[in-house]
N, C-alpha and C positions, 0 to 999 in steps of 0.2 A: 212751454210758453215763451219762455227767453230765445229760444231760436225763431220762434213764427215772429216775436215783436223785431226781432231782428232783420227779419226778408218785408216787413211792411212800412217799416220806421225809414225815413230815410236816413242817410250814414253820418248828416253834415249835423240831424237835429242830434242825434244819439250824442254824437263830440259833444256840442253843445251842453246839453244835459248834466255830460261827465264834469265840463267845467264849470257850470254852476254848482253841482253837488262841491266842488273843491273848495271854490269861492266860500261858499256857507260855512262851509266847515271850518273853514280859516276864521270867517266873523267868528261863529260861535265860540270856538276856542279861542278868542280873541287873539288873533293872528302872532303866535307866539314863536315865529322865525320871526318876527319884529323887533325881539328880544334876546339873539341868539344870535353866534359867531353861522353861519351858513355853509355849509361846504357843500357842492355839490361833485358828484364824478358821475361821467357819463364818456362815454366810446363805445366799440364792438365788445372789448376782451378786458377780461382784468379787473373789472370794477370794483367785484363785491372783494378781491382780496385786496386790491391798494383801499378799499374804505376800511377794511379793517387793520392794514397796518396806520394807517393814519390814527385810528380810535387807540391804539397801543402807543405809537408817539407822544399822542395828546394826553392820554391817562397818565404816563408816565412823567410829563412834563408837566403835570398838576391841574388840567384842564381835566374835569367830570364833563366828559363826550358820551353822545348817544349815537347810533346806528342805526338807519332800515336798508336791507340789501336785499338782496336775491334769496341768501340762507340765510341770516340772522339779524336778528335786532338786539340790540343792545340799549341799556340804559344804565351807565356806569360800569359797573361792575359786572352789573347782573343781566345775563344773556337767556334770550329765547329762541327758537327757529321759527323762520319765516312761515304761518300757515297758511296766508294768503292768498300761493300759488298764482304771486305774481310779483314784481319786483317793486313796485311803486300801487303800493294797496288803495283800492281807491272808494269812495263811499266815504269822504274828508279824514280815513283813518291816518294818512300822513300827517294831518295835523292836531287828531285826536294822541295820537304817537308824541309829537315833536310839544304837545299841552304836558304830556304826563313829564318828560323827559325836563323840560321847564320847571316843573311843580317839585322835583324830586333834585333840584341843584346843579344840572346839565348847565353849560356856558355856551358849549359848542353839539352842535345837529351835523352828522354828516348823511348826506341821501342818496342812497345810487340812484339814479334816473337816465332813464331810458326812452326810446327816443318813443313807443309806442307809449310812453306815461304821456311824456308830451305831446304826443298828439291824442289822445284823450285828454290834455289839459289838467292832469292829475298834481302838476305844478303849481298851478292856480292858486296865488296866496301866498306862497313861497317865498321869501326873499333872502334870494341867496348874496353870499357875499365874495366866496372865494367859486371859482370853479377848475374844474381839472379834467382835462381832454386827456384820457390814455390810448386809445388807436382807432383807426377804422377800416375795416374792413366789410363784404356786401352779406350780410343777414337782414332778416325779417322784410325783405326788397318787398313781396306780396304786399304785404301792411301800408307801402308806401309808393301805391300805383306800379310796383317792379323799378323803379328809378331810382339808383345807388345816388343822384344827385340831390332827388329830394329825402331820400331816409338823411343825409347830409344837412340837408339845409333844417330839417326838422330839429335834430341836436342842435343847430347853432340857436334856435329861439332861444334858447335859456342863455345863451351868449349874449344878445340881442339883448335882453332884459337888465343882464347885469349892472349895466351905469345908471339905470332909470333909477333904481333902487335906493334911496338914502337913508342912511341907518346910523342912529347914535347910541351906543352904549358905555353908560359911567360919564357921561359926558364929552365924549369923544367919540368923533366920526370916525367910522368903520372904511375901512380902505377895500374897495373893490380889486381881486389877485386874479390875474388867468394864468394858471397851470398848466400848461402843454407839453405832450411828446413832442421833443424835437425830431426824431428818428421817423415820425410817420409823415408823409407827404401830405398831408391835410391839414398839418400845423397851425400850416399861414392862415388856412380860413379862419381858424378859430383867436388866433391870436389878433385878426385884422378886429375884431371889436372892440370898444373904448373901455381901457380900463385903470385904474392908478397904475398900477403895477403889470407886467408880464415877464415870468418865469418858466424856464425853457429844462427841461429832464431828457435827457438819454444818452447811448452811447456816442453820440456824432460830437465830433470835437468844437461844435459850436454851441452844444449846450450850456448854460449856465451852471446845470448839475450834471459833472458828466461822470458816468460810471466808465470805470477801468480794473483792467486785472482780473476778470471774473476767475471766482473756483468754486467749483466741487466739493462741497465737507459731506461728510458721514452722516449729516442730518440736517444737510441744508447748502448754503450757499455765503461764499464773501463777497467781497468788491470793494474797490478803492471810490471815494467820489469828493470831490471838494477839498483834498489832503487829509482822509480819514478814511481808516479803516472799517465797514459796516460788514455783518455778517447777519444771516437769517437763520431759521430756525424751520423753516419752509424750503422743500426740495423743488428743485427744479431752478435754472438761472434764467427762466423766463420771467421768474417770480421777482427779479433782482427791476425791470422796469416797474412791474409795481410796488416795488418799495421806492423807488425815486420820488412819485409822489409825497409821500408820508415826511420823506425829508426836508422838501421844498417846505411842505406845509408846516414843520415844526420850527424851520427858521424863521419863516412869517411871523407866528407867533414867539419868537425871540429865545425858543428852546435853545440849548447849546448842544452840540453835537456829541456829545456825550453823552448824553440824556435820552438823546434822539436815537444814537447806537441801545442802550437798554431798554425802550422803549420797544424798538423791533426784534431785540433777542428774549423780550417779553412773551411772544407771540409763537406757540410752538402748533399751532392748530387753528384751522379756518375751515370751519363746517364745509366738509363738502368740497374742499378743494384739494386736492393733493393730500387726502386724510386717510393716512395709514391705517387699517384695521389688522388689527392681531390678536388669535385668538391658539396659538400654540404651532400653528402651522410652518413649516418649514420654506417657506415660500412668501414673498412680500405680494399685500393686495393693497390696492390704491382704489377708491370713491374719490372720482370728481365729474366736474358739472360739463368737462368740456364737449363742445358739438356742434361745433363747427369746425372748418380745415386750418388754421392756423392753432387754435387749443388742442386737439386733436393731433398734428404733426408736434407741439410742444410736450405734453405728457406721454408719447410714444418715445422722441429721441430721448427725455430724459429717465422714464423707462429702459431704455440700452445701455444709458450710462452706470446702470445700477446694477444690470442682471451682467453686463457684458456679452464674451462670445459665447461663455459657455453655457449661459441660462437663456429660456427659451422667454418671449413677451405674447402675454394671452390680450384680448382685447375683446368689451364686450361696449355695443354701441346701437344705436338708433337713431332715428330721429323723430320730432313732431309734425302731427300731422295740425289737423285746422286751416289748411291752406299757407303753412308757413314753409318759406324755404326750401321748394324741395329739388332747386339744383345742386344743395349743398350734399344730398345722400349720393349719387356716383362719386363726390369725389371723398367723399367719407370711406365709400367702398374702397376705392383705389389706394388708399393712405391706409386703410386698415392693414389688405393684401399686400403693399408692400413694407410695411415697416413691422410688422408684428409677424408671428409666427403661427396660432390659431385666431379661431375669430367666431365670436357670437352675435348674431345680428336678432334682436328683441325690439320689444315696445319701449318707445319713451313715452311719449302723451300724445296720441294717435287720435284725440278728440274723437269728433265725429265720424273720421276718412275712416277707410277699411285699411288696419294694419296691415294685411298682407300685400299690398300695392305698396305700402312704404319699404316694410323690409324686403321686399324684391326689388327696388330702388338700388338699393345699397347691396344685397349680394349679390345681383347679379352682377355689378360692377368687380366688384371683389372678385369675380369668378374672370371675367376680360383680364384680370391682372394676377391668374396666377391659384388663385384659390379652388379646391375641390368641396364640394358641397360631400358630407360624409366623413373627410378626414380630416382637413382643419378650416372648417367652416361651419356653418352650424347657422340654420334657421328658426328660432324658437319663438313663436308670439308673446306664450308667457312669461313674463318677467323675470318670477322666480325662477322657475324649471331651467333660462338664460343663466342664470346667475349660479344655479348649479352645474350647470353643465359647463361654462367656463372656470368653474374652479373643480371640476374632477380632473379637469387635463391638467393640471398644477403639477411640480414635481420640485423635488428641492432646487433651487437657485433660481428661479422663475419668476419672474414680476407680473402680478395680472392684474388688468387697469379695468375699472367698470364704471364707464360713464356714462354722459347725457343727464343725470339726474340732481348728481351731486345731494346735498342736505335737503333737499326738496321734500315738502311733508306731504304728498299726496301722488296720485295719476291719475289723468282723464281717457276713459276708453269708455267710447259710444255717447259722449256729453256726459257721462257720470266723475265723478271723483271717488274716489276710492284712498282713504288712509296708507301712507306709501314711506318706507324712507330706506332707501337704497343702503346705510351703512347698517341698521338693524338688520337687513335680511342678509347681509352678507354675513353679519356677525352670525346670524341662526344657522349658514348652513355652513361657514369653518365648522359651527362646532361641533356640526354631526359628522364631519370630515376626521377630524382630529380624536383621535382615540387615546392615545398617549401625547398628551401635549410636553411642548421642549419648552425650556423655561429663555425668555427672552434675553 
């Protein structure tokens, strides 16, 4: 029924609809980002983990913050996973979220949003205070007539909004902040909107917060930024721009840097991103959500840096079907066959499409660049059977990464959803691997 309303309805009442349903929902909850510090983050890459180093900052700096992202939500302390199976939940549940988080002593809301929330209007009601640009790059282009300028212009609305917005809490007017990558060429758009404030993060020497000295720890990553020393608890030093973020934001709010350092060595796990599972195995396995070609080239290199020369990188990937994205599988394929050394190509959420049109997408690229279907390749529709079969090729010193889905509570094949979470079944089939387990 939801597909035929779909091919009858036209596209412009549907938007429509989504944002009155927002609107309502805001009344009825009595618009309780009214009453709240606002953060939003929104870009290509990164969001859901710089939202949650921000929630570690702010907890840590005495601010009761809530979360909705991609994997989880949060409301203080207490965390759930996102079951929504979508990143900005819609049906006014953002603001039935951001009522409970209100009623329960929250001060500060932080909301990934994206740019398909906003164009459904899933923002509607919203009123943000701070916002924070982390990158861009061209995803969900379909969604947005194929135009990398308009999925652009789509993200700046909430930019657009920012100044209308007047907000006083405690008696005091609330200062509108823009948080931007200095490092990404799309900066200036974002920063060109009116705002009290704008703060600039990255590594280019004209950022306001500029990271230096990056390294390598045993279970994560350092960096110098502002004349302090910050260090993470999250592998990978891609991970080091989204915590730039987090810092800007806890100086805003008058955190001192110290604080703001235990706040992010707070943070040893982020559903679903770069989320070690171990289960005896002699071999590192990593669940994250990446999928596209920049996340995908960043958990591959930092994958090498872990196994070295001598350990071999397994890679298990996909992509979505629905009409999303599908120039991005060649070059998925191409990055898989060159930077990894076997390779599993499976379902991610192949909606309605015929999965085997997608994962031929992707390996047959993989196969132009090197890959033999048979020895380190591998075609598997189903998920699991994927999942096993990229970790029997494991061997001690071996890193094997399985993405696309990250903490994601479900998958869609053929318009169904099906109960799904990538770091359980990985956990299920170590442990039929594992017969004598090694103590960690």
């Amino acid at each position: 029924m939801k597909r035929f309303l779909k091919r009858i309805i036209p596209g412009r009442i549907i938007l429509l609809y989504h944002g009155a349903v927002s609107f309502l929902g805001a009344y009825w909850y009595g618009f309780p980002s009214r009453s709240m510090i606002v953060i939003g983050v929104t870009g290509t890459k990164g969001k859901t983990s710089t939202a949650n180093f921000i929630w570690a900052v702010l907890a840590r700096g005495g601010y009761k913050t809530g979360i909705i992202t991609t994997a989880n939500i949060r409301i203080g302390e207490a965390e759930a996973m996102n079951e929504y199976h979508m990143t900005m939940p819609g049906r006014a549940a953002i603001h039935r979220l951001m009522a409970r988080m209100l009623r329960e002593g929250c001060g500060v809301a932080v909301v990934e949003t994206t740019s398909e929330g906003i164009k459904q209007y899933r923002h509607a009601g919203i009123a943000y205070d701070i916002l924070v640009f982390t990158n861009l790059t061209p995803e969900h282009l379909e969604s947005h007539g194929g135009s990398f300028e308009e999925y652009k212009r789509t993200k700046g609305e909430i930019f657009g909004l920012l100044a209308t917005s007047k907000k006083e809490l405690n008696g005091k007017r609330v200062e509108k902040v823009i948080v931007a990558n200095r490092d990404s060429e799309h900066a200036d758009y974002f920063l060109g909107f009116p705002a009290d404030k704008k703060i600039t993060f990255g590594f280019s020497d004209v950022s306001d917060i500029r990271a230096e000295d990056p390294e390598d720890l045993p279970d994560g990553v350092a960096f110098n930024a502002g004349g302090f020393r910050y260090s993470l608890r999250i592998l990978g030093q891609f991970n080091i721009q989204n915590a730039l973020p987090a810092i800007a934001v806890g100086r805003i709010l008058g955190i001192p840097d110290s604080v703001i350092q235990e706040g992010l060595l707070s943070l040893s796990k982020i559903p679903g991103r770069m989320e070690e599972i171990f289960e005896g195995q002699q071999f590192r396995v990593f669940v994250d959500y990446a999928h596209e070609e920049k996340s995908i080239t960043y958990v591959l290199e930092t994958a090498r840096t872990m196994c070295g020369d001598a350990g071999r990188i397994g890679i298990l990937l996909g992509a979505e079907g629905g009409g999303r994205d599908k120039a991005k599988r060649p070059i998925m394929g191409k990055l898989a066959a060159r930077l990894a050394d076997y390779v599993v190509v499976t379902n991610v959420d192949p909606y309605e499409d015929d999965p085997r049109a997608i994962l031929e997408d992707i390996a047959q690229s993989a196969e132009r660049f090197g890959k033999i279907r048979g020895k380190d390749l591998f075609v598997i529709k189903d998920r699991r059977a994927g999942i096993q079969k990229i970790l029997s090729f494991a061997k001690k010193g071996d890193v094997v990464l399985v993405t696309g889905k990250g903490a994601e509570q479900s998958i869609v094949i053929d318009g169904v959803r099906y109960p799904w979470d990538d770091r359980v079944r990985v956990k299920e089939e170590l442990r039929k691997l594992v017969v004598n387990p090694i103590i960690k």
